[in-house]
KEDRENVO-107412 format. One record per residue: residue number from 0; x, y, z of N, C-alpha, C in turn; residue in three letters. Coordinates in steps of 0.05 Angstrom, whole numbers, m for minus. Each point is the difference from the previous one (the first is absolute). Example, Ala and Ser with C-alpha at 12.3 -4.5 7.8 and 13.67 -1.06 7.14 Angstrom:
2
0:264:m114:156:m18:24:0:18:24:0:ALA
1:m7:21:m14:16:24:1:m15:22:14:SER
end
This chain:
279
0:m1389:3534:243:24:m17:2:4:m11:28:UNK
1:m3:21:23:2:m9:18:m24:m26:12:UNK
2:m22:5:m9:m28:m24:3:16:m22:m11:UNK
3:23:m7:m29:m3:m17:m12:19:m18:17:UNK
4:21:18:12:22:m3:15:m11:m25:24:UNK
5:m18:22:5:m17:m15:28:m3:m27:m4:UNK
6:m19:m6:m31:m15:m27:m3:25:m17:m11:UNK
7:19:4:2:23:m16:m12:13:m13:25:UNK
8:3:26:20:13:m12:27:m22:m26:11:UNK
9:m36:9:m4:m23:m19:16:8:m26:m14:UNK
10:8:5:m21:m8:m31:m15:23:m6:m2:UNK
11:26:9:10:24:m13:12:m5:m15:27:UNK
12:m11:8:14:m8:m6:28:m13:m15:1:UNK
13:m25:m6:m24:m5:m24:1:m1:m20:m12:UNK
14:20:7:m18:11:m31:m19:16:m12:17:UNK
15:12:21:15:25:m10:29:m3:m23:12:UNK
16:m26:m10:7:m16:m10:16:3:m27:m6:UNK
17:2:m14:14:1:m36:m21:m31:m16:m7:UNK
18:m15:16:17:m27:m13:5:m15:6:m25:UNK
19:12:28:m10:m13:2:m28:2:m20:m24:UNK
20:31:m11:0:m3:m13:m16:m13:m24:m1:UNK
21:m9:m5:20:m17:m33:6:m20:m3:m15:UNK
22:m12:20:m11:m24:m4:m30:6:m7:m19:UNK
23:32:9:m8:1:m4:m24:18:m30:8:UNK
24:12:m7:19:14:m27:2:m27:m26:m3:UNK
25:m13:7:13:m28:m20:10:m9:m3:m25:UNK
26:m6:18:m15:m17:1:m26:13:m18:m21:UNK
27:25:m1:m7:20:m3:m9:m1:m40:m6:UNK
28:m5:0:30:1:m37:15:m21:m5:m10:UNK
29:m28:13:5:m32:m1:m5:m1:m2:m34:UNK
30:16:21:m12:1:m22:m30:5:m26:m15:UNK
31:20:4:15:17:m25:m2:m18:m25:5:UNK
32:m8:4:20:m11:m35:19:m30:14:m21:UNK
33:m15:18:m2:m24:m10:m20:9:m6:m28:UNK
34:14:5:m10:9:m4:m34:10:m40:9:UNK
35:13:2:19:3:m36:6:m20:m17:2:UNK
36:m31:12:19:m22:m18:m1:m13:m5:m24:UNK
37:2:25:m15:m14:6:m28:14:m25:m16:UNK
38:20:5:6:12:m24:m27:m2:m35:4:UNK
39:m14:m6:27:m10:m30:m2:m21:m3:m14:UNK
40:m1:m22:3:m18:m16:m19:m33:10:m2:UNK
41:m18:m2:31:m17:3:2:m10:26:m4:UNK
42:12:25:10:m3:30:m3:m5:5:m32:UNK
43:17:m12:m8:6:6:m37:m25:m17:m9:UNK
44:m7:m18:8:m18:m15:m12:m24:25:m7:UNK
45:m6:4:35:m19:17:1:4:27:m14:UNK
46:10:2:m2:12:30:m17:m7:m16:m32:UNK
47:3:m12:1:m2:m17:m35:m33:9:m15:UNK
48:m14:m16:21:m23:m8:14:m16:34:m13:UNK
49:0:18:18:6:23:m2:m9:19:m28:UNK
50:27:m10:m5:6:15:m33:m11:m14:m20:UNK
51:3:m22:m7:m6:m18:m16:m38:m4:m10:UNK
52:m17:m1:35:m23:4:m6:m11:23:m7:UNK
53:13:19:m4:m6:24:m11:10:2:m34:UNK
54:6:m14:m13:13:m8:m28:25:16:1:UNK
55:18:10:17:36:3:m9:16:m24:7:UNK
56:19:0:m16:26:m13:7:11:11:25:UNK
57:1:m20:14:19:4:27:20:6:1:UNK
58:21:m11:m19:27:11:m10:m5:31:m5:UNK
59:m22:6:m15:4:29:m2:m7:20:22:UNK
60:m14:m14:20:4:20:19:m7:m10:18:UNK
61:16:m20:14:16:m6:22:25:8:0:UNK
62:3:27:2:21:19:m3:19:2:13:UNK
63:16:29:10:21:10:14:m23:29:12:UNK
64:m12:0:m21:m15:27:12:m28:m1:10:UNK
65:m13:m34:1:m18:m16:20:8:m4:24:UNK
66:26:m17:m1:10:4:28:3:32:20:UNK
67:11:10:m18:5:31:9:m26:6:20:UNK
68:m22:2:m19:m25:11:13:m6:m17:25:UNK
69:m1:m30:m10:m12:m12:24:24:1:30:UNK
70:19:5:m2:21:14:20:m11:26:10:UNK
71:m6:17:m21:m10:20:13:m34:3:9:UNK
72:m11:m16:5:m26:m9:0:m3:3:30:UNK
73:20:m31:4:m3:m22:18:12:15:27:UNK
74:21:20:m6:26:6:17:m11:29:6:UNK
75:m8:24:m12:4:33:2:m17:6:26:UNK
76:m24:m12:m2:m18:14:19:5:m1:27:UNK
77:2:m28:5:4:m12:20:33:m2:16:UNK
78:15:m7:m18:25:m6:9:11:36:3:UNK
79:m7:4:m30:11:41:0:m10:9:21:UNK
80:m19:4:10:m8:16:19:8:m10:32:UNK
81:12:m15:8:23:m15:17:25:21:m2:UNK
82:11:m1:m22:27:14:m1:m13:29:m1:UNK
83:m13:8:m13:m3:34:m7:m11:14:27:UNK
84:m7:m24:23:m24:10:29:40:7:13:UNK
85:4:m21:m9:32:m6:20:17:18:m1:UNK
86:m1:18:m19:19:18:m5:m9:28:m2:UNK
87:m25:m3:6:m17:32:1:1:1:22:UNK
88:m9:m24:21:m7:5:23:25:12:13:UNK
89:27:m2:m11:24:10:14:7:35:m4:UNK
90:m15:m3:m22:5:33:m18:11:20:26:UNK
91:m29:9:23:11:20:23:m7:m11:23:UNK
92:m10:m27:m1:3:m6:34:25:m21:4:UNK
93:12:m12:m21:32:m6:8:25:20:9:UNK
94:m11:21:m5:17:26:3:m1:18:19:UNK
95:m29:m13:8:m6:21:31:6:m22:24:UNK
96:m4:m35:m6:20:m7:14:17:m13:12:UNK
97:24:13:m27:29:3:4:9:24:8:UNK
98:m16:18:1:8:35:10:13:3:m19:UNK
99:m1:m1:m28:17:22:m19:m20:21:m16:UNK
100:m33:m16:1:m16:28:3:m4:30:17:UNK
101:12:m5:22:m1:23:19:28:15:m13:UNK
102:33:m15:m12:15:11:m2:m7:21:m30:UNK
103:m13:m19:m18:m7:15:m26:m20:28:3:UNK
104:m15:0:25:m18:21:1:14:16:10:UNK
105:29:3:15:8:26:7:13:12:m25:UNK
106:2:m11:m20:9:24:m26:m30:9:m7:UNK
107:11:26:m11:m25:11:m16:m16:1:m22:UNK
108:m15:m26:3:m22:m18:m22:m28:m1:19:UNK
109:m20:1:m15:m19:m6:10:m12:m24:m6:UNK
110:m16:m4:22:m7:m29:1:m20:m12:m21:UNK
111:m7:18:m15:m25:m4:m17:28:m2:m29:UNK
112:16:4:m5:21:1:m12:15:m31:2:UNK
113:0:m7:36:10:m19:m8:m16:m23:m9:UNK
114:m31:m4:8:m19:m14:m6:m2:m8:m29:UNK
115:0:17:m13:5:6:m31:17:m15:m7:UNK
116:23:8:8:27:m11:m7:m7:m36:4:UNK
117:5:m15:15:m12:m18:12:m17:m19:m19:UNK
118:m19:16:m9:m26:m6:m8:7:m5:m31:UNK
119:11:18:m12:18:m5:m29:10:m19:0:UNK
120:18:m6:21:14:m19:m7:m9:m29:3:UNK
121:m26:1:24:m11:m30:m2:m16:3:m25:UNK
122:m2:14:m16:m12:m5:m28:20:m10:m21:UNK
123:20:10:4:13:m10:m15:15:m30:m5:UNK
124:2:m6:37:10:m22:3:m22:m27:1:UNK
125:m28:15:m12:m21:m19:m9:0:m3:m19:UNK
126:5:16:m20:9:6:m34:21:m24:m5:UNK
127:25:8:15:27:m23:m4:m7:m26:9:UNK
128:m22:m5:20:m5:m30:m2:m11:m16:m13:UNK
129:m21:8:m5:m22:m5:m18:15:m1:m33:UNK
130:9:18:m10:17:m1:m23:17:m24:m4:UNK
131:19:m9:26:10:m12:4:m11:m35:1:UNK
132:m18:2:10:m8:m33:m4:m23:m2:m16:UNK
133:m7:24:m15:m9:m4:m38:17:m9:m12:UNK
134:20:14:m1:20:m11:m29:20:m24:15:UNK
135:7:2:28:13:m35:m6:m19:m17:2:UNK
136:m21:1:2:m21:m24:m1:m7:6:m31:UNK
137:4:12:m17:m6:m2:m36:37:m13:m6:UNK
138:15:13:10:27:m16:m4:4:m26:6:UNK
139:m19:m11:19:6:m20:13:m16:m18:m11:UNK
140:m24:7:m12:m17:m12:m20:11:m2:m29:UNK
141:4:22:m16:11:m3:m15:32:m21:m6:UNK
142:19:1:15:13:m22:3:m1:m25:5:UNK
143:m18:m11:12:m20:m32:2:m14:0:m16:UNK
144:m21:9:m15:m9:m2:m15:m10:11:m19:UNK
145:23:26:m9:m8:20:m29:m13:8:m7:UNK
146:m1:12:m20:m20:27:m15:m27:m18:m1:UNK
147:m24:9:m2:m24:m15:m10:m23:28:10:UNK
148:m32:m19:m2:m9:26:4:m11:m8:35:UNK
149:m18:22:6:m8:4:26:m24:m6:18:UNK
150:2:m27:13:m25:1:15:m10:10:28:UNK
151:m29:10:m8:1:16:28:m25:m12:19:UNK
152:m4:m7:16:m21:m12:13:2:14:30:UNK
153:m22:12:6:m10:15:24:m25:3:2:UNK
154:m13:m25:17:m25:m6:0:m7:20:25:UNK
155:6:9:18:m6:25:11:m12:28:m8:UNK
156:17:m3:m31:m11:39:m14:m9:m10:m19:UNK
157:m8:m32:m8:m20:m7:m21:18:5:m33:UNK
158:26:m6:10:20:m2:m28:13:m17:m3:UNK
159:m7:m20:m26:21:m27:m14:2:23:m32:UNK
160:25:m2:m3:8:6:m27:27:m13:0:UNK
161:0:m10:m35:27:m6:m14:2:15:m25:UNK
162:22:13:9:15:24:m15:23:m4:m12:UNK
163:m11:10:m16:31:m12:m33:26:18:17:UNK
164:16:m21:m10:39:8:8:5:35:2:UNK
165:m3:9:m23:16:32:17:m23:13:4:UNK
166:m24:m9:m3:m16:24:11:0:m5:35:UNK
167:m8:m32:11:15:m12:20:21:12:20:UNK
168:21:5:m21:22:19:22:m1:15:m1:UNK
169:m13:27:m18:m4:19:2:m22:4:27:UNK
170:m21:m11:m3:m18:8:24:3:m14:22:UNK
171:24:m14:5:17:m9:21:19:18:13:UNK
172:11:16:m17:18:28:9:m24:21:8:UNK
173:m27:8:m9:m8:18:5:m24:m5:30:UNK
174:3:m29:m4:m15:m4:31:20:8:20:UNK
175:32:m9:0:10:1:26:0:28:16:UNK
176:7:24:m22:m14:24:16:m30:5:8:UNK
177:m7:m11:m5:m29:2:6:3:m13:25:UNK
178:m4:m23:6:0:m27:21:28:20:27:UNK
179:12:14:m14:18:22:28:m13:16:0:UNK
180:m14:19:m19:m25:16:26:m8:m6:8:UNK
181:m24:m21:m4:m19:m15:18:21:m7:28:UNK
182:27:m14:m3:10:m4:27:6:16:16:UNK
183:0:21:m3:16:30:m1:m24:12:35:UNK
184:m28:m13:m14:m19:4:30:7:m9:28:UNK
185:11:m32:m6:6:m11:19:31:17:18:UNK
186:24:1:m23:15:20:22:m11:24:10:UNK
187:m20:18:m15:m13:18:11:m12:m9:31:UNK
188:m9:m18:1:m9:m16:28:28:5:20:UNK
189:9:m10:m12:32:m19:26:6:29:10:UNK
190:4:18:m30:7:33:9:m17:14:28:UNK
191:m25:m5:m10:m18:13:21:3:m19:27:UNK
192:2:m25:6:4:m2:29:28:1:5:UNK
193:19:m1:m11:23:6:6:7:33:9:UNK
194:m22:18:m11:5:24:11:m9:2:31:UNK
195:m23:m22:10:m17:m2:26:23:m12:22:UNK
196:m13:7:24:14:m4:24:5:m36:9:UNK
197:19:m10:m23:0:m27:6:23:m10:m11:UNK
198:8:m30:1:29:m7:m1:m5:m9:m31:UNK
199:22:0:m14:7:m9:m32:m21:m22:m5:UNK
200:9:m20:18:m12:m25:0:m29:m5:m3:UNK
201:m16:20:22:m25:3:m1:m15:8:m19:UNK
202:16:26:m23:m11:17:m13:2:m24:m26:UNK
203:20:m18:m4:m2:m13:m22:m24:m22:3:UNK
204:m5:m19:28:m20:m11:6:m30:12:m5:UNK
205:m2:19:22:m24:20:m13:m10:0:m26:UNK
206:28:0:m26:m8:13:m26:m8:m29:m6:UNK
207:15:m20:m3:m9:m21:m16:m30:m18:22:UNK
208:9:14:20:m46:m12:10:m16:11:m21:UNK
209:10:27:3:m30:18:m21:4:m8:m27:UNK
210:21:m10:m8:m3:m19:m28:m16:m26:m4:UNK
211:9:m11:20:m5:m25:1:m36:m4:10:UNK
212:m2:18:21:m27:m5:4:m20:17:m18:UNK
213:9:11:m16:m14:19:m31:m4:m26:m15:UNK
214:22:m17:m10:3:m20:m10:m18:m19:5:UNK
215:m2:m15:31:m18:m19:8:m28:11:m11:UNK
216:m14:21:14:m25:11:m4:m7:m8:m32:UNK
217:22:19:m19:m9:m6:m25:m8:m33:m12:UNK
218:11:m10:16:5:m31:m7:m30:m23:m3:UNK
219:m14:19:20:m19:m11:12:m21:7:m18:UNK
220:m18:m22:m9:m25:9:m27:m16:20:11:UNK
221:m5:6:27:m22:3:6:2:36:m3:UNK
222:22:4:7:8:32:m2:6:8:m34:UNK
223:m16:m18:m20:1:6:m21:2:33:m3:UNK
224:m27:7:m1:m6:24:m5:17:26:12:UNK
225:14:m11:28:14:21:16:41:m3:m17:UNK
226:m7:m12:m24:32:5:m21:7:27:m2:UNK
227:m13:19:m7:9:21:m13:17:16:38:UNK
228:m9:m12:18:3:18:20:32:m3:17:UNK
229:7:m26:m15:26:m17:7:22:3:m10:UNK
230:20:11:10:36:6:m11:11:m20:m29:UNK
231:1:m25:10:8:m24:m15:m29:8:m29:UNK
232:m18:m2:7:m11:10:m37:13:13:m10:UNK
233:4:21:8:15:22:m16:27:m9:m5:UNK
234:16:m17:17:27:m9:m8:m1:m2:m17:UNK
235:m18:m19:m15:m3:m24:m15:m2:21:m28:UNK
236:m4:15:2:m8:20:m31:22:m10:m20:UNK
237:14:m1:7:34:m3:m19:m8:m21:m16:UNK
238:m12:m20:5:m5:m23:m13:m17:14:m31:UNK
239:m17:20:8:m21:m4:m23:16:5:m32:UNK
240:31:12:3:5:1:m18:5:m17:m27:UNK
241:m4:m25:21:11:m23:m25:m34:m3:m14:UNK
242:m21:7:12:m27:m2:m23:2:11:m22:UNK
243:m12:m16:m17:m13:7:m30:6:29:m3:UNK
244:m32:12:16:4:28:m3:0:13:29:UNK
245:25:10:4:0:1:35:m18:27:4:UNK
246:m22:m10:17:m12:34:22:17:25:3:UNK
247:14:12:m17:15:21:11:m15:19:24:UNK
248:m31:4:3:m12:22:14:8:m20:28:UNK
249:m9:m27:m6:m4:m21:30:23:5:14:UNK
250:30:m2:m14:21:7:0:16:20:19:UNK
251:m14:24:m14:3:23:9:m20:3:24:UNK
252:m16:m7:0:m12:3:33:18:m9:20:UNK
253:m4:m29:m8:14:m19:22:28:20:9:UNK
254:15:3:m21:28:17:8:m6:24:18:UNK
255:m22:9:m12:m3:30:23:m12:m11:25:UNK
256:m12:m8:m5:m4:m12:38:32:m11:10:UNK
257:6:m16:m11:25:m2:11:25:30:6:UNK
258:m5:15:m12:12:22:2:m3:8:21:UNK
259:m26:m1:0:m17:23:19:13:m14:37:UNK
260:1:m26:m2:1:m19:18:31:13:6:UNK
261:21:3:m23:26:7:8:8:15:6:UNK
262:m19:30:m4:2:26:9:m12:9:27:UNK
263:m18:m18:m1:m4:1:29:12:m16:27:UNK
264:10:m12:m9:20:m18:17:26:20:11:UNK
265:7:6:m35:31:18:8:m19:25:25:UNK
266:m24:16:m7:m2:26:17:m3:m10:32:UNK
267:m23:m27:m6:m2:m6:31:25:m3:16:UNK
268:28:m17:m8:21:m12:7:21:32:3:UNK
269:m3:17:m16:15:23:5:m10:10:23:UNK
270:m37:5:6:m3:18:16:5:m13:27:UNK
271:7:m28:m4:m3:m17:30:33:11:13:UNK
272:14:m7:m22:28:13:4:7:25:14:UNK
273:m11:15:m21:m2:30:14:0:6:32:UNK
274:m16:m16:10:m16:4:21:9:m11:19:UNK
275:27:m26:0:18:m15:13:14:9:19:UNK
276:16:m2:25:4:12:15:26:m24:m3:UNK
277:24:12:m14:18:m23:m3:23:3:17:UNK
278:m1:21:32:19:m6:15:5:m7:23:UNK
end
């Protein structure tokens, strides 16, 4: 009770914060203005274009839950990992300095306790975002343009499917937890330099370089073969769900490397802590 006590007060402390909410405000706008380009003339055409040469009706799925995806396509990796670097990176080097880490360590908790604590809670507050701009980007789709079924195009992981209406939203609800573990690495990042001897600011910069330049590398044909060795592959696993018959083993790899990536982040970032000399 008293642990639960704890993680109630952390994730008071940092909903407190105003900067947190800037993910979910930003994301919010970022719907908005893509569901607006989508609906001119030319975009739709090509979206027509699309569906049509594949033999469906466009009406039937130029959806609410097409839009959805291509929001979450266009927006998670790149834009998410902006807000999730921004708000990890504050986790314990915003706290060491404002000096209310030095005041929290004179009660009797240990530091590997509070790391934990901390560390829960940037999971969780990756969980609430990510959840968060799944379902108002399916709300926000679904309201412009209603029930229908689901197109998925991600020429990256080698997946176009159109998926009949509720099977569609069904494997639209079961991607978004998926697509928050996979993001779940990246706060693991912000966590670990935020535990290192550097300012908020840095530790969130830091995290989104090692994204971004994981990202560039993969980008490049020539490092074909060097995919499997790259963060952003493994992001990308969440997608395979919408296939025919999804890889569950491919799946399950990809996720345990990512695990493995998050457990070692939290030990490295605790032991760096540990070892801090915070007075």
């Amino acid at each position: 009770m008293l642990f639960l006590t704890q993680l109630r007060f952390e994730l008071l402390k940092m909903f407190s914060r105003k900067r947190t909410y800037i993910g979910f405000a930003a994301f919010l706008a970022m719907e908005g203005v893509i569901l607006f380009f989508l609906s001119l003339p030319k975009p739709k055409a090509h979206m027509r274009h699309i569906i049509e040469q594949n033999g469906y009706g466009f009406d039937d799925y130029y959806s609410g839950a097409t839009l959805a995806m291509m929001v979450l396509l266009w927006t998670t990796t790149l834009l998410g990992s902006l807000y999730l670097a921004l708000v990890a990176g504050d986790l314990v080097a915003k706290e060491v300095e404002d000096g209310t880490m030095r005041m929290l360590l004179c009660r009797p908790v240990s530091r590997i306790r509070v790391t934990l604590l901390k560390y829960i809670s940037n999971v969780i507050y990756t969980f609430a975002l990510i959840e968060f701009i799944g379902l108002t980007a399916l709300l926000a789709g679904l309201a412009y343009r209603g029930y229908g079924g689901l197109l998925v195009m991600a020429p990256e992981a080698g997946i176009f499917a159109l998926i009949p209406p509720a099977r569609g939203i069904c494997l639209y609800l079961l991607a978004i937890p998926l697509l928050a573990v996979s993001m779940t690495t990246i706060s693991s990042l912000g966590f670990l330099f935020s535990c290192c001897n550097m300012k908020p600011a840095a530790a969130s910069i830091v995290t989104l370089s090692v994204i971004f330049v994981d990202f560039i590398f993969r980008s490049i044909p020539s490092f074909e073969s060097l995919h499997p060795y790259f963060i952003t592959t493994h992001l990308s696993t969440w997608m395979h769900i919408y296939e025919t018959y999804p890889p569950w083993w491919k799946m399950m790899e990809d996720y345990s490397y990512l695990l493995g990536l998050d457990v070692t982040c939290f030990i490295l970032g605790s032991a760096m802590f540990l070892q801090r000399d915070l007075k």
